[in-house]
N, C-alpha and C positions, 0 to 999 in steps of 0.2 A: 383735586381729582386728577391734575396733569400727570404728577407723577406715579399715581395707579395704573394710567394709560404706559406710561413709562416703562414701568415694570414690566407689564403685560407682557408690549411688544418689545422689549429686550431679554424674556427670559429662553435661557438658553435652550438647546435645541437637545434634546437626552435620548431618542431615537439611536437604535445601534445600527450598526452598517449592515446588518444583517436580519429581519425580518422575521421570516422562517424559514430554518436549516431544516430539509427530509433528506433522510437518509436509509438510506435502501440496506439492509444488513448492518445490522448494528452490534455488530464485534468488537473487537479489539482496538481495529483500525478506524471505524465511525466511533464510535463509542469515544475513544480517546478523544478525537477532533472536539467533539460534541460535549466534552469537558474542559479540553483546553480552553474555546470560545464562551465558556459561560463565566470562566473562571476569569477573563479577559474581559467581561464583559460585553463579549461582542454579538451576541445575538440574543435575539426574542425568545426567540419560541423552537426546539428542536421538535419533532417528530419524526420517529422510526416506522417503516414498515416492511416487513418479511412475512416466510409463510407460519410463523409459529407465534401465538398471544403468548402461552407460557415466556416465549423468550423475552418477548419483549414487554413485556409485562416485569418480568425481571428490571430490564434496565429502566423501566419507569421507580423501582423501588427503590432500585440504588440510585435514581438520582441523573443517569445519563440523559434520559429523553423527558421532553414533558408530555407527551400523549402518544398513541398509535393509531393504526392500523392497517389492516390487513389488504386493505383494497387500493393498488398503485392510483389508481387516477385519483382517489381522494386525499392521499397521501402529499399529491405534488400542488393540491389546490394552493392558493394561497403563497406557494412557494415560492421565494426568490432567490433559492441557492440551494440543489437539490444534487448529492452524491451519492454515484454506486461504490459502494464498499460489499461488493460479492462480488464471488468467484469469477475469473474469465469469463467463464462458458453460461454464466448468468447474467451477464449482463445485457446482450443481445434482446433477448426475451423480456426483461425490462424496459428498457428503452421501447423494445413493442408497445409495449403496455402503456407507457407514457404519451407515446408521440401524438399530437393534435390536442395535449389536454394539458402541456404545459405553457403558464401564465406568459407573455411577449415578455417580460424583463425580468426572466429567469436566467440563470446560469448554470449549466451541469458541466458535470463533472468527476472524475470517478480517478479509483486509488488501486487500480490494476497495475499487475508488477508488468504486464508484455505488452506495449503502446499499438505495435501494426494488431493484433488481432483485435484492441479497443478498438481503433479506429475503424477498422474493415466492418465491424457490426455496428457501428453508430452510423455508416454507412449505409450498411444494408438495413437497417431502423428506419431510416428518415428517409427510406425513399432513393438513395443512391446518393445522398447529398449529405456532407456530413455538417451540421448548424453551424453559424456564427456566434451563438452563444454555448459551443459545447469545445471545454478545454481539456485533453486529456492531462491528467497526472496522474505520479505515485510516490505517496512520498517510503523514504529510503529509512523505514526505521519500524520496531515491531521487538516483538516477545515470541519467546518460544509456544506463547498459551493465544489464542485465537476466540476466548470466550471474551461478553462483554464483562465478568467478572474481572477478565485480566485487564480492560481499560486504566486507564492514568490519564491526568493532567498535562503533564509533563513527559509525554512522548515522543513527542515531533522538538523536543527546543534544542536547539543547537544539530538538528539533524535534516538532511537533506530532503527537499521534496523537487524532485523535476518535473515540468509541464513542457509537452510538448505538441505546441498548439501546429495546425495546418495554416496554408495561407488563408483559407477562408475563416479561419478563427480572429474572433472580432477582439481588439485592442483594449476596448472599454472591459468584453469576458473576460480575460488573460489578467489585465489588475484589479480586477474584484477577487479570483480566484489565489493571483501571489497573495494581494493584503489580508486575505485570509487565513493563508499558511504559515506567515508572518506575525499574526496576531494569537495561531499558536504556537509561536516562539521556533519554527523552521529556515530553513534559509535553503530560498526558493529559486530553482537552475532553469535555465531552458535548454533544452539538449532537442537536436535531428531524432525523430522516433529511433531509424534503424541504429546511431550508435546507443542510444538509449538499451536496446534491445541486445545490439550485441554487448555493449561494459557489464549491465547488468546479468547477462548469461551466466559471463566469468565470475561477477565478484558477487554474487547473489543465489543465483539457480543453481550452479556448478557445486558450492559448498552444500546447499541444502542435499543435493543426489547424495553428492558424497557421504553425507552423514546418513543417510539414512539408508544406504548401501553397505557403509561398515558396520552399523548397529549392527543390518541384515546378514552378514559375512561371522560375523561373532556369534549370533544367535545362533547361526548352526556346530557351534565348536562343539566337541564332543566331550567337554565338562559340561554345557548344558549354562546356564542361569549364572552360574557358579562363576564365570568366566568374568562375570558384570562385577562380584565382588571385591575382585581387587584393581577397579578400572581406579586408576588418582585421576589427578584436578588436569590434566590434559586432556584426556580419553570424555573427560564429563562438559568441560567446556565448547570441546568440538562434535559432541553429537547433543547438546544442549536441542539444536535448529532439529533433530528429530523429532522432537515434541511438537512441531507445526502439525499443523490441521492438512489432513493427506488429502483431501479431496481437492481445496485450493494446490496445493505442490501438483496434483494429478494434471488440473487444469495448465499449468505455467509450462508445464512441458509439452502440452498439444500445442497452447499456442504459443510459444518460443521455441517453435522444434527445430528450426533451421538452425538458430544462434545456438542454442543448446548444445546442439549435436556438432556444430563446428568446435565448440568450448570441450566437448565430452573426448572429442577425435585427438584435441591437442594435447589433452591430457593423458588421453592415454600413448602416446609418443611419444612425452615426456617422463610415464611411469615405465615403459618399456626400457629407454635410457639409463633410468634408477636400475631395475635388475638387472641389465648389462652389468653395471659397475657394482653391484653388490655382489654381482656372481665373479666377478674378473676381482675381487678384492683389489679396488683402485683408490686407494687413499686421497689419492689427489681431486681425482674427479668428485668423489662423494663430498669430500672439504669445500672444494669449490660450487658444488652445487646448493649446499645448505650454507655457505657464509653467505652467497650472491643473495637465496633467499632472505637471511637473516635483514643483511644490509636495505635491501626493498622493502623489506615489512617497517624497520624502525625508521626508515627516512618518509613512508607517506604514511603509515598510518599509527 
């Protein structure tokens, strides 16, 4: 009988480091997560909740979430690891909804592209006080398609996620939150919110305008539709990121408007420069302006 005992109390311990994953908008970006970690085996139990069953009713069939619903404070019961994956300008009002009903050894956390506006509402959430168990992040990777049909597995692997917690942000939150990101195959930074906000303007917000500014700039040619038909594999790759979901894009610019608009000012001071030398037919300059580009693009990225 000793070694029955034996057994017992040596059998291994199969609990995942993850409990129950809620997640709040269950797109692209949860969704994904919410795959990656099952696939990883690293969690129990997902549950989604947003304002629509249809939707999320959907990613119960495909398989993303295993239950929902509709009601925030039941949604976070139970929970020990609870992401906003909606819009900016929604998160606020969640976080409402939540606060006083989340479990003491939860950890939130949310996948907003602009950190100071996160933060400033997790702020005005809690009372003036932003938690010790709320890490902000966002990780640095996405599809032009924002539905959770467009969800994958394999999203986040070998692609950035930054967190950028405050002083008051607790040590123990911050590595449950990396081994997380990590467990969907991320590689996880910490970055100051505001360079966060401002790199990201440039290398993130900036090209999304762009593209969906030139689409807009096209669409009014005066071939009409016509104009789209002979776009090649340049013109398609670069307004690909117009296909993002406008209402998220609407929100990144309220709340990244400072960075933005520093990003949006230097650019256009730099495309001023461009038609100088386009209209002065300046060989030199145009050569050196697109090789210096060229040589920056193939040396970092």
């Amino acid at each position: 009988m000793h070694w029955i005992r034996w057994l017992i109390l040596t059998k291994p311990d199969k609990s995942k480091p993850i409990k129950k994953l809620t997640i709040f908008g269950v797109g692209l970006i949860g969704g994904s997560l919410a795959m990656a970690l099952k696939k990883a085996n690293y969690v129990d139990e997902v549950v989604g909740c947003s304002r629509s069953a249809e939707h999320l009713q959907r990613a119960v069939d495909l398989g993303v979430i295993d239950a929902y619903t509709l009601d925030p404070v039941e949604a976070v019961k139970g929970a020990d690891m609870i992401l906003l994956a909606v819009p900016l300008r929604a998160i606020q009002p969640v976080l409402e909804s939540i606060a006083g009903h989340i479990e003491k050894d939860a950890v939130i956390t949310d996948a907003g592209s602009s950190k100071g506006s996160v933060l400033r509402a997790a702020k005005a959430a809690f009372g003036g006080q932003i938690p010790a168990n709320f890490v902000a992040g966002h990780p640095v990777a996405g599809r032009e398609k924002s539905t959770v049909e467009a969800a994958i597995d394999d999203l986040y692997v070998d692609h950035k996620v930054v967190l950028t917690p405050t002083v008051e942000t607790s040590d123990k939150a911050i590595s449950r939150v990396r081994k997380m990101w990590q467990a969907a195959g991320a590689i996880v930074e910490i970055l100051d919110v505001k360079q966060h906000d401002d790199v990201l303007a440039a290398t993130s917000h900036l090209p999304h305008i762009l593209a969906y500014s030139l689409v807009n700039t096209l669409s009014k040619s005066e071939y009409g539709d016509d104009v789209f038909a002979f776009a090649a594999g340049g013109f398609k790759s670069f307004s690909r990121i117009a296909s993002s979901d406008p209402v998220m894009w609407r929100d990144v610019c309220i709340e990244n408007k400072e960075a933005i608009l520093a990003a949006l000012q230097q650019y256009q001071t730099d495309l001023r420069e461009l038609v100088m030398h386009i209209e002065a037919e300046d060989d030199k300059a145009l050569t050196d302006i697109f090789a210096h580009a060229k040589a920056t693009r193939d040396r970092n990225i």
